[in-house]
C-alpha angles and dihedrals in degrees: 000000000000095000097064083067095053104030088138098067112103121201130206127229083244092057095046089053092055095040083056109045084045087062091045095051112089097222100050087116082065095044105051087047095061094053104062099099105343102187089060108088114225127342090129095168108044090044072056090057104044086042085064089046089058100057082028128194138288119284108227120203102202118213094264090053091260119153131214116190128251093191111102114213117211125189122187125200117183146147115268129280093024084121103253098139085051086057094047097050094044086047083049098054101053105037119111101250090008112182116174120195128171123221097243093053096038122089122171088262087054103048092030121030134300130213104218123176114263106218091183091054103032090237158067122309135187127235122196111224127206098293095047091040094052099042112142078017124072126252121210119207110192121194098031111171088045085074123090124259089249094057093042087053100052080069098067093083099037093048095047104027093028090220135100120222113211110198111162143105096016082305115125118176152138127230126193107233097172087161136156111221122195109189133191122198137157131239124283091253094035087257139065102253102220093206100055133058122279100226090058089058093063117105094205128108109242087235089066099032086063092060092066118092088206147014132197127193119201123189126181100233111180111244128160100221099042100051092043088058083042095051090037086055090047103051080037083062093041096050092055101047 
């Protein structure tokens, strides 16, 4: 049940009255897609997707024990300036257990776990990283393909197993990392090439890409009437700050 995660949150009766007049609207689909980062113009599918991320899927338990995973993985490569880092952010900021990294900044230890010395104790301690901090939440790693192959690589357990195994410094454990990513990252040659396939432009080993449920590729194509909608939204938003 979600709520066992989330059994400190406290509701109002004003916000009761408006969850519940929002489930009772017939266009609430609608609703909650448009605002998923309002002040970016269009993208409806994928705001519909990541709309989906955010109230996730069922968790199944086969009969020999077996899991298969809830939690919907979304990557997003796209040219630059097509406002992926402002959807990440603005995701970020609203999940529930929102944690936003970015892929310069972000090594294994840092998404994963990480063994420290513990001075007070005169040992080894255990530090939780992104994945682990954000389980039953989303985490969003901007600038993907900007991180090491040995950092990328520390993700394979966490986005499938959902799990991370720590084995280091006489310290073996499991942590849960039933987390939901939503990464960002641009093409291998900064642009999209229009005269090559897409899925060779993409920095990002096979055996990662699979683990990701879906996969949006944006390109910044020039056309008159869609940036003019585009540069009309954008002096709209600064007008009414």
């Amino acid at each position: 049940c979600v709520h066992s995660h989330f059994n400190q949150l406290l509701l109002t009766e004003e916000e009761e009255k408006q969850i519940l007049e929002s489930a009772s609207d017939p266009h609430v689909y609608t609703r909650l897609t448009k605002s998923i980062s309002p002040s970016v113009y269009g993208y409806d599918r994928i705001k519909e997707a990541v709309l989906l991320q955010l109230f996730s899927g069922i968790k199944k338990i086969k009969s020999d024990k077996g899991k298969t995973r809830g939690d919907i993985h979304i990557l997003l490569v796209g040219d630059p300036g097509v406002a992926k880092s402002v959807m990440l952010k603005f995701i970020s900021s609203i999940a529930p257990k929102g944690r936003y990294v970015s892929g310069k900044a972000a090594t294994a230890a840092g998404l994963t776990a990480a063994v420290v010395k513990d001075e007070f104790m005169r040992g080894w301690a255990l530090e939780a990283g992104a994945l682990v901090l954000a389980n039953h939440g989303l985490c969003c790693i901007d600038e993907m393909d900007k991180m090491g192959k040995e950092d990328r690589s520390a993700m394979h357990e966490a986005m499938e197993q959902q799990k991370i195994s720590i084995s280091k410094a006489n310290i073996q454990a499991t942590l849960k990392s039933e987390t939901s990513i939503l990464a960002a990252a641009n093409p291998k040659f900064g642009r999209f090439d229009p005269y090559s396939p897409i899925a060779q432009q993409i920095d990002i080993p096979s055996t990662l890409i699979s683990r990701f449920d879906l996969i949006f590729a944006i390109r910044d194509i020039p056309d008159v009437k869609k940036d003019t909608k585009i540069a009309k939204h954008i002096l709209k938003l600064q007008r009414d700050i």
